[in-house]
GUVOMAR-999417 format. One record per residue (C-alpha): residue in three letters; x, z, y. Coordinates in steps of 0.5 Angstrom, whole numbers, padded with zeros to 4 digits, always signed. Layout:
BEGIN
AlaXZY
...
END
This chain:
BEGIN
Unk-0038+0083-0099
Unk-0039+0089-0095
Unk-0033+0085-0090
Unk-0035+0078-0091
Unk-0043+0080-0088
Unk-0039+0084-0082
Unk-0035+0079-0080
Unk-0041+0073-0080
Unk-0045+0078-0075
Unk-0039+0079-0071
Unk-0039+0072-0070
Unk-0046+0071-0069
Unk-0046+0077-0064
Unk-0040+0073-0061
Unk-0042+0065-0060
Unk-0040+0063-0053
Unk-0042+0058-0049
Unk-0043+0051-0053
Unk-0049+0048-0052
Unk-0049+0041-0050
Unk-0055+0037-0046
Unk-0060+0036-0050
Unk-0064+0031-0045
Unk-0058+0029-0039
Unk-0058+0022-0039
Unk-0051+0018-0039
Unk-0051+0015-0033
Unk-0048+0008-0036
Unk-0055+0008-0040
Unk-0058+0009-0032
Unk-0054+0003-0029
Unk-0057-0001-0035
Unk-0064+0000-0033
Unk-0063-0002-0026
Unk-0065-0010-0024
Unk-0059-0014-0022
Unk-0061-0013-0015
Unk-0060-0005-0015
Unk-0053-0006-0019
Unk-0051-0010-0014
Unk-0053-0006-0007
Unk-0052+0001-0011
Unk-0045+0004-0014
Unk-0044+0006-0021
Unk-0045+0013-0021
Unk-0041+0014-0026
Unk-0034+0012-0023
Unk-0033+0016-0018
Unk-0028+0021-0018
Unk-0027+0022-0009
Unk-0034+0024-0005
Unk-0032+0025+0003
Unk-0035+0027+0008
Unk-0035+0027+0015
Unk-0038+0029+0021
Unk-0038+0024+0027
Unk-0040+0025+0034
Unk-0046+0020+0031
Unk-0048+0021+0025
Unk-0044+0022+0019
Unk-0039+0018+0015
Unk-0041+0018+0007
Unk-0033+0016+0003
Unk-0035+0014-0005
Unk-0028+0013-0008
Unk-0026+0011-0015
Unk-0019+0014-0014
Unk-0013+0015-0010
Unk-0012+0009-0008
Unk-0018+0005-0007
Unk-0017+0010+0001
Unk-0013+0004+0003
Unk-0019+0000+0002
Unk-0021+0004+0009
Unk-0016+0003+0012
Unk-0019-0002+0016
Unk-0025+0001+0017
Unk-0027-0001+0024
Unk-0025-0009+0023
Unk-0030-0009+0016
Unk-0036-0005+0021
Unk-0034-0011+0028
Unk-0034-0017+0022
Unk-0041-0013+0019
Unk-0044-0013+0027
Unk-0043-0020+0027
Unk-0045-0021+0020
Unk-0052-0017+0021
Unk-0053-0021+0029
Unk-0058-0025+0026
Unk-0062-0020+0025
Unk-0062-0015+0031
Unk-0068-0017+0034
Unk-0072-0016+0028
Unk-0070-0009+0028
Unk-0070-0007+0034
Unk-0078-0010+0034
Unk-0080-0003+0031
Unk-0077+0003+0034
Unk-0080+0008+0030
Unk-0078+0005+0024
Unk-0072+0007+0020
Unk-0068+0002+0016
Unk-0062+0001+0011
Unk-0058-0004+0011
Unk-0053-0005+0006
Unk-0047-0010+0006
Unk-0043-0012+0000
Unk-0036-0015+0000
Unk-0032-0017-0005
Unk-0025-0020-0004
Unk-0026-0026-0008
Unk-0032-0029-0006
Unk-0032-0032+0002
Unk-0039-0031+0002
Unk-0043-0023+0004
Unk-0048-0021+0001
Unk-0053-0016+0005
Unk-0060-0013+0005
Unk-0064-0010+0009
Unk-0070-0005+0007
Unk-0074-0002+0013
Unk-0079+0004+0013
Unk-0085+0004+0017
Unk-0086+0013+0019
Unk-0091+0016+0015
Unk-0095+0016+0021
Unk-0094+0016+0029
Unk-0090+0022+0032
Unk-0091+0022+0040
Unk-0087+0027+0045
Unk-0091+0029+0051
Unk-0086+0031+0056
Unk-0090+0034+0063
Unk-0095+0029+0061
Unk-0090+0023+0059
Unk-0092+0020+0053
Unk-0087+0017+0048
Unk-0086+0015+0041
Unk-0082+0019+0037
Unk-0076+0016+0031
Unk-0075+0023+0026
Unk-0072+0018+0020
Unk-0064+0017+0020
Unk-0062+0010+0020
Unk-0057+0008+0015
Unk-0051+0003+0014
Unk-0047+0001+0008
Unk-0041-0001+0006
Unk-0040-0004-0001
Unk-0033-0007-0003
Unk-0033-0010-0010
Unk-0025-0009-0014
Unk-0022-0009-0021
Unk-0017-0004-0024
Unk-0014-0004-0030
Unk-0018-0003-0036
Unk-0015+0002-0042
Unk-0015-0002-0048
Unk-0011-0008-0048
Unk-0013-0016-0051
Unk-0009-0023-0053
Unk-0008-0024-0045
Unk-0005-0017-0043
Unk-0009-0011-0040
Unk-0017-0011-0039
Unk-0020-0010-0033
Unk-0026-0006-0030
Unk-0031-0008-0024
Unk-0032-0003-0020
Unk-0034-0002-0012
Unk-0033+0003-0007
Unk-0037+0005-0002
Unk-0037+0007+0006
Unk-0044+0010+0009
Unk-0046+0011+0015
Unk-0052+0015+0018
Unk-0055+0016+0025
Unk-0060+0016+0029
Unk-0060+0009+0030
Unk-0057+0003+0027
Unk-0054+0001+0033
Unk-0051+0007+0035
Unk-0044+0004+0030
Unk-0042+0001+0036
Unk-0040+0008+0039
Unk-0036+0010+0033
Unk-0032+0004+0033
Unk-0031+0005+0041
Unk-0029+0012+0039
Unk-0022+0010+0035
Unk-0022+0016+0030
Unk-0024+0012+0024
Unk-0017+0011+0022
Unk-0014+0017+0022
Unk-0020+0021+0019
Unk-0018+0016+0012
Unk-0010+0018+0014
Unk-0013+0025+0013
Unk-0017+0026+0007
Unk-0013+0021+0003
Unk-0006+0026+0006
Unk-0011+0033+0003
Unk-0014+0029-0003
Unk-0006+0028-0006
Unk-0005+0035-0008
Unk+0001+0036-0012
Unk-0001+0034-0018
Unk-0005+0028-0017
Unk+0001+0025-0013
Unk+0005+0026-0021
Unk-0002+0022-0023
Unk-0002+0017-0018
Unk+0000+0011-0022
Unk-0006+0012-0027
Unk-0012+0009-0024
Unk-0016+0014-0029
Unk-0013+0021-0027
Unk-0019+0023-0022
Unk-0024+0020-0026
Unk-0022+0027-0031
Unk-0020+0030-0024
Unk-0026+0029-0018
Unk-0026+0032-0012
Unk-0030+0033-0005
Unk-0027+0034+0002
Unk-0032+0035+0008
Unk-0028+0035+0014
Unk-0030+0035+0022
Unk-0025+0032+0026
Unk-0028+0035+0032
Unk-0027+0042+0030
Unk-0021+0046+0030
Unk-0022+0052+0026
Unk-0020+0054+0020
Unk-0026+0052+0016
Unk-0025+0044+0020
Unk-0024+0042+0012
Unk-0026+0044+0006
Unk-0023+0041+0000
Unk-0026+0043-0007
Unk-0024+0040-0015
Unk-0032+0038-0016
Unk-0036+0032-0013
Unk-0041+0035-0008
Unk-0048+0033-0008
Unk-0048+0033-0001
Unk-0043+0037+0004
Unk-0048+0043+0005
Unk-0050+0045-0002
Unk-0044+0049-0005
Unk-0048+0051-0011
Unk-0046+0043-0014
Unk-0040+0047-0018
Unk-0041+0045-0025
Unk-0043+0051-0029
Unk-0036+0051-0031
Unk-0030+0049-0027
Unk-0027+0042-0029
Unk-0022+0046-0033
Unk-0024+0052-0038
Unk-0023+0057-0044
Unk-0028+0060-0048
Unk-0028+0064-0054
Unk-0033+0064-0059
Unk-0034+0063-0067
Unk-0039+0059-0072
Unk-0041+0061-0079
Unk-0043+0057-0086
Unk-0041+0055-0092
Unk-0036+0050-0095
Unk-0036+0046-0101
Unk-0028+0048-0105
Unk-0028+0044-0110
Unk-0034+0045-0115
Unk-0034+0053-0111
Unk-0039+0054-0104
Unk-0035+0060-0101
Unk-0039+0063-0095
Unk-0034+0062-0088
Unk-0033+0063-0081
Unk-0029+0061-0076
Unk-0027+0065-0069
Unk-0024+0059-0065
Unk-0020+0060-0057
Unk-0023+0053-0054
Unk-0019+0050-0048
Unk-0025+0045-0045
Unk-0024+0039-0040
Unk-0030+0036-0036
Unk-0030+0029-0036
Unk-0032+0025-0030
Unk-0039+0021-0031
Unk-0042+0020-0037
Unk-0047+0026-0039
Unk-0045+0033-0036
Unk-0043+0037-0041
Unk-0037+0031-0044
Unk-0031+0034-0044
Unk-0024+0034-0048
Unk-0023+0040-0052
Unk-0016+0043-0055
Unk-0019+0049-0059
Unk-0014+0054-0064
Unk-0019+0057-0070
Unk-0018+0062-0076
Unk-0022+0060-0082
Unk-0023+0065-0087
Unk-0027+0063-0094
Unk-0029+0068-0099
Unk-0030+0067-0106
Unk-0033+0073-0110
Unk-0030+0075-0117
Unk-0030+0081-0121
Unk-0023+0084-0123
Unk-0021+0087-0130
Unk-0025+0093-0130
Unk-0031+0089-0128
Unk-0032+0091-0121
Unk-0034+0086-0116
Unk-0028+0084-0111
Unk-0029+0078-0105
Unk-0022+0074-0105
Unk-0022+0071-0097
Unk-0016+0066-0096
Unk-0015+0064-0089
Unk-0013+0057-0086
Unk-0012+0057-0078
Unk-0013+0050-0075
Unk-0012+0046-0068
Unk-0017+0041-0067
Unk-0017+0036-0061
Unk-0021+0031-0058
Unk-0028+0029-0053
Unk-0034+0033-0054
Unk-0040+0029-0051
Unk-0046+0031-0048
Unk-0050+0026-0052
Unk-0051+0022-0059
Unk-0045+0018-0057
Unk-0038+0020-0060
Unk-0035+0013-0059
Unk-0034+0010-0067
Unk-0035+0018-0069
Unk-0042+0020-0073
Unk-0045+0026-0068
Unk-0043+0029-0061
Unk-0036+0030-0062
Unk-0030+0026-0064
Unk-0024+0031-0066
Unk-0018+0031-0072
Unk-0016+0037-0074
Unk-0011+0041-0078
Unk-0010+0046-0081
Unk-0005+0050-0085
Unk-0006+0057-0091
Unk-0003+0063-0088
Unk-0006+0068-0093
Unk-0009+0066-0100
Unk-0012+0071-0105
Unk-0015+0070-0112
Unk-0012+0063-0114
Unk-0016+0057-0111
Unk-0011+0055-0108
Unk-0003+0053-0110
Unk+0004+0055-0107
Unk+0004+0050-0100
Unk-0003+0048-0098
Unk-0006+0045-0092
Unk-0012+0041-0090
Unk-0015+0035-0085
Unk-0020+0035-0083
Unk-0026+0032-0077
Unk-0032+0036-0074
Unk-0038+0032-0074
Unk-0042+0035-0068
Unk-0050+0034-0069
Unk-0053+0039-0065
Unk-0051+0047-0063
Unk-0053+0050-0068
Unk-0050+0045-0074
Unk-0045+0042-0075
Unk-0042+0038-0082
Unk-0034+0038-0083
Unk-0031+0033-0089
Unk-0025+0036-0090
Unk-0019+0033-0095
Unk-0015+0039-0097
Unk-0007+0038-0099
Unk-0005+0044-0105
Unk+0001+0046-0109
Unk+0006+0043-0104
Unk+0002+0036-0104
Unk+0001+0035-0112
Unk-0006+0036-0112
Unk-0010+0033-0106
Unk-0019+0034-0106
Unk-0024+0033-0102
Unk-0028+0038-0098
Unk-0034+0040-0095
Unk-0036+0045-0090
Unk-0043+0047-0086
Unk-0043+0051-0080
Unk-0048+0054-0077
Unk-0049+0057-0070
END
């Protein structure tokens, strides 16, 4: 007894990092909410795997990529920006009648279509700003103008139908931000835009992801940022790091985690062996892979476990005896960070297997082993059915455990 109740306090003195997002919102629930028009000029969040970017003599340059690939969508990124200068001409007039006021403009393509779609939206400042230089009075524009390019595609889908493969719409996105809309005429005179996208597809391929290069889905599990100057020849001219930044000057946008991590910890509870509750515990080694999209705390996971049962007995002189039977189990699978688990009840959808490596007091026979799924409510509980294989196969029950914390 004495040893069940200090294994249970080492493994609640011992309980890792698992604790999933209670209120992170996935973003295919945050693309659902939003009008036709908003899906149509913003992109889905959750497929971008590739965010770049890029300081130009006039601004900046905002690259949102779903994967390695889609860089080749740029290639030509100065004929897109003089075919969208023609395409906007209508409009010039109307934005150069307020100085002051910024405006975004956003331009969609899609490959199948002849026609573009374009929106433009101006914001007025808040109120106006004057610069008195040695009594020369002049209005003054603090706001940034933006220019968007969006380019709808199609990549393979994961599963397959009677017509052969499924195909997924996304869109990728080129952003430019400067002080004056206008201003895009002196980064197409400057002939850099095709070399900065030779450069950051050239250091976005690592080793790695070049053995990947053909699945369409490797960097959705595998994202990655580069901020790059062209104009700066120092060490630090480009930065690449193995998460999405949220912008190129806040660095504290690392995961809590890195993309890929091992943590150490453990649960205890109670399992149903037959018509017998036995107190457990199990210690785990957890390999996690953080997803790409969806909430933040989705991830594959690898985990290694020892299981020990106890079951309490008296022996022949009447003393009270605790008999642990120990499994040792691998688990694989996706938790998620939110009630969701894709056809699985609760937030993890794992399979396991488990194997008897030391047995005491008869309960279970000869070869024994067990499968079993954890269905994953909260951090704090957690409901595993089990179907236990004894006696070298010859006897086959159900089984139930509840872990807790």
């Amino acid at each position: 007894m004495k040893k069940a109740i200090l294994i249970a306090a080492l493994l609640v003195s011992a309980k890792g990092l698992l604790t999933a997002q209670e209120n992170e919102t996935p973003n295919y629930i945050k693309r659902m909410s939003m009008s036709k028009t908003e899906q149509t000029f913003n992109i889905n969040e959750g497929l971008i795997g590739i965010r770049d970017f890029v300081t130009l003599k006039e601004g900046r340059l905002i690259l949102e990529l779903s994967g390695i690939e889609d860089y080749e969508s740029f290639h030509n990124l100065d004929s897109l920006l003089e075919q969208f200068k023609k395409d906007i001409a209508f409009c010039r007039d109307s934005l150069d009648a307020s100085p002051t006021a910024n405006a975004r403009i956003d331009y969609v393509l899609n490959p199948e279509y002849s026609f573009k779609k374009i929106r433009i939206k101006k914001y007025q400042q808040e109120s106006p700003i004057f610069l008195n230089n040695n009594g020369s009075i002049s209005r003054m524009k603090f706001e940034q103008d933006t220019i968007r390019l969006i380019l709808q595609k199609s990549k393979p889908g994961i599963g397959k139908g009677k017509n052969g493969p499924c195909s997924v719409a996304y869109s990728v996105q080129a952003t430019f931000i400067m002080g004056n809309y206008y201003d895009i005429d002196k980064v197409i005179a400057d002939h850099v835009l095709a070399g900065i996208i030779d450069t950051l597809k050239k250091k976005t391929l690592t080793s790695r992801q070049l053995r990947h290069k053909d699945n369409p889905w490797y960097v959705q599990n595998h994202p990655v940022s580069i901020t790059y100057n062209p104009y700066f020849a120092g060490p630090n001219a480009l930065k690449r790091t193995d998460w999405l930044l949220r912008n190129e000057y806040d660095m504290s946008t690392k995961p809590a985690h890195s993309p890929r991590y091992m943590d150490i910890s453990g649960n205890i509870g109670v399992g149903l062996i037959r018509n017998t509750l036995a107190p457990m515990g199990e210690f785990y080694l957890q390999f996690n892979s953080y997803l790409s999209g969806g909430a933040a705390q989705d991830r594959n996971i690898f985990r290694l476990s020892a299981t020990p049962f106890f079951f309490f007995d008296r022996n022949a002189a009447g003393e009270n005896i605790v008999n642990d039977n120990w499994f040792v189990n691998v688990s694989v699978g996706t938790i998620y960070g939110n009630f969701v688990s894709r056809g699985w009840v609760g937030r993890e959808a794992t399979i396991g297997f488990g194997y008897l490596l030391a047995e005491k007091g008869g309960y279970f026979k000869n070869t024994t082993f067990k499968i079993f799924t954890d269905l994953l409510y909260s951090s704090h509980l957690t409901l595993v059915p089990e179907l236990i294989f004894t006696n070298n196969m010859k006897q086959i029950y159900p089984g139930l455990t509840l872990k807790i914390f």
